[in-house]
C-alpha positions in Angstrom: 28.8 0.7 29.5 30.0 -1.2 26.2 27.5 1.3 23.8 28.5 4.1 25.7 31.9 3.8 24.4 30.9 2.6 20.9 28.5 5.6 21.1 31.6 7.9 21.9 33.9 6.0 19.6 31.4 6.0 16.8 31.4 10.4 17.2 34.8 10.6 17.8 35.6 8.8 14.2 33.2 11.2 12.2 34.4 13.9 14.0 37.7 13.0 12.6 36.3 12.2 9.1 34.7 15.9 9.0 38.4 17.5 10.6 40.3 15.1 7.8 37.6 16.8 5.2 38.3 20.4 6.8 42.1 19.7 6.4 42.2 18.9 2.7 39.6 21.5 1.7 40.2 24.4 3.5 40.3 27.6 1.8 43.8 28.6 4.0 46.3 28.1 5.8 44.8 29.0 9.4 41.9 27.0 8.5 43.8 24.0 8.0 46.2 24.6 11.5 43.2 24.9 13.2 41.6 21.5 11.5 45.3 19.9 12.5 44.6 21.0 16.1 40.8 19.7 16.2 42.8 16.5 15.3 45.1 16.4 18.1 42.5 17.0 20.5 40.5 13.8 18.9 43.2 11.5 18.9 43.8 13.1 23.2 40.3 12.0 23.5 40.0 8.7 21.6 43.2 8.1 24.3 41.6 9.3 26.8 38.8 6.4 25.7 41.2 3.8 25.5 42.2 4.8 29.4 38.2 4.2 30.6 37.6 1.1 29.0 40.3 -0.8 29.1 42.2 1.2 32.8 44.8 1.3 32.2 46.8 4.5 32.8 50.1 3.8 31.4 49.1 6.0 28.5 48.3 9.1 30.2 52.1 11.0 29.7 51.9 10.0 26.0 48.2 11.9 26.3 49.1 14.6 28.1 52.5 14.8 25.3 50.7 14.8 22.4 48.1 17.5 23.7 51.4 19.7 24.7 52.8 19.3 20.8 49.5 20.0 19.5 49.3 23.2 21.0 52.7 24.6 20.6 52.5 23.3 17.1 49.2 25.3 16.8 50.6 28.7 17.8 53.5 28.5 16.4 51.7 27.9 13.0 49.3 30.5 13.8 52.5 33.1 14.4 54.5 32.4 11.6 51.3 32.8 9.3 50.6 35.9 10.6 54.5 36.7 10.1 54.0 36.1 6.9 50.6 37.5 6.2 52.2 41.0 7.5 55.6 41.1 5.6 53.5 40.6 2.2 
């Protein structure tokens, strides 16, 4: 079970490595939201890890938090671009 979660792990960091890529090169502003929000939902599964191997469940509010920010963060970034997009 020990490689399955390096093995997920190990994905989960060049995943983030690629979205860290995305977020500093990205042509615009959506782009880079959405990169933000691919983010989120690495760090809610690299938690979500951390509650299968070592069972312990005490982290699953914080989880179930940050996913909740993420996406209000994500839309209301996506609105206020599109705001801004239209009033130009």
């Amino acid at each position: 079970m020990n490689i399955v979660f390096a093995l997920v792990l190990g994905m989960l960091a060049a995943a983030a490595l690629v979205t860290v890529a995305r977020v500093l090169r990205g042509p615009g502003t959506l782009d880079r939201v959405a990169a933000l929000d691919v983010f989120v939902v690495l760090i809610v599964a690299a938690s979500a890890v951390y509650i299968a191997i070592y069972r312990d469940g005490s982290t699953i509010p914080l989880m179930a938090a940050v996913a909740l920010v993420g996406f209000v963060g994500s839309v209301t970034a996506a609105r206020l671009v599109e705001r801004w997009e239209r009033h130009r």
